[in-house]
N, C-alpha and C positions, 0 to 999 in steps of 0.2 A: 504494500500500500504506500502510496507515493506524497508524501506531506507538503500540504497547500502553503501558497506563500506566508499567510499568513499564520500557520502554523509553527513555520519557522521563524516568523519575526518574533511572535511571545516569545518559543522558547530561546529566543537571541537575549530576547530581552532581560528575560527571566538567569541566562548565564550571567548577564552584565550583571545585575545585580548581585546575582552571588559573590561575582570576582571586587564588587566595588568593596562589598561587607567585609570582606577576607582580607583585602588592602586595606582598610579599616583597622582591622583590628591587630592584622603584623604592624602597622606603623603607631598604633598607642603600645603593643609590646615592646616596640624598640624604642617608641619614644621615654615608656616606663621606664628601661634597663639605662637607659642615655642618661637621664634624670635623676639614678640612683649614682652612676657612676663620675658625676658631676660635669658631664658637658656643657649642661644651662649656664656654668658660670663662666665657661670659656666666650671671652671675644674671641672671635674667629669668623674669615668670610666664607660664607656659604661652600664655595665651591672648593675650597682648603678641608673643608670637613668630611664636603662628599667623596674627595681624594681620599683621604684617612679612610672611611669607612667601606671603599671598593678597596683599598688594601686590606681591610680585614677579614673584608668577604670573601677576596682572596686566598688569605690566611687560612680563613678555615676551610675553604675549598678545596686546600692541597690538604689542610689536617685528616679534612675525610674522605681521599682519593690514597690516601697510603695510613690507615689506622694505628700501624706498629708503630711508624718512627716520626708519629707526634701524640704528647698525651694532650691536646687542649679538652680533647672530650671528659678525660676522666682525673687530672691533675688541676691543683691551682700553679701560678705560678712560682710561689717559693717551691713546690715540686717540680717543675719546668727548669727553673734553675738549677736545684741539688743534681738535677739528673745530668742537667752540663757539667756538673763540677764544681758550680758557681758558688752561692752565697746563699740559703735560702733562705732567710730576709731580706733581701735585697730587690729593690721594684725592677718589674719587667718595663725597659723604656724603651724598646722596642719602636712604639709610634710615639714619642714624646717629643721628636721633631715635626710631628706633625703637626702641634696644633703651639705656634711660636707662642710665647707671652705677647700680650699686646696693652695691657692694660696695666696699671703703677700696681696695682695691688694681688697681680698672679707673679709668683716666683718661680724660679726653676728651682 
């Protein structure tokens, strides 16, 4: 049975909606997780941050294209580090060039 034009338009319609809700609600997730981990206080221009954050898309896209030989899934980072060798107290600053001070009152 062959679906009428307009059978297709709802259910087009009816997808948009879905995907709009679902963009919705990943972008309050990440805006929630962005919020805890203090990016509201960064000055920073728009497009400096959307950099940062396709490297971290990145980032995890390789962590979960080879699962062994990264722990981001299942380690914090003082574990990330001990497993280099490193310090594990010691911050991961990794993207800390990413987002420059710009303001009298952010420090490095």
């Amino acid at each position: 049975m062959k679906k009428t034009t307009a059978k297709i338009k709802e259910d087009l319609a009816r997808l948009q909606e879905q995907l709009r809700q679902a963009e919705t609600r990943d972008a309050e997730r990440i805006g929630r997780i962005a919020l805890k981990a203090g990016l509201g206080e960064i000055v920073v221009d728009d497009s400096q941050l959307q950099a940062a954050f396709e490297e971290l898309a990145d980032r995890f896209r390789s962590a979960s294209q080879e699962p062994q030989q990264s722990g981001w899934s299942r380690q914090g980072a003082g574990a990330q580090n001990k497993a280099r060798g490193g310090d594990p107290e010691a911050k991961d600053t990794q993207l800390h060039g990413a987002f420059p001070a710009q303001s009298p009152d952010i420090e490095d």
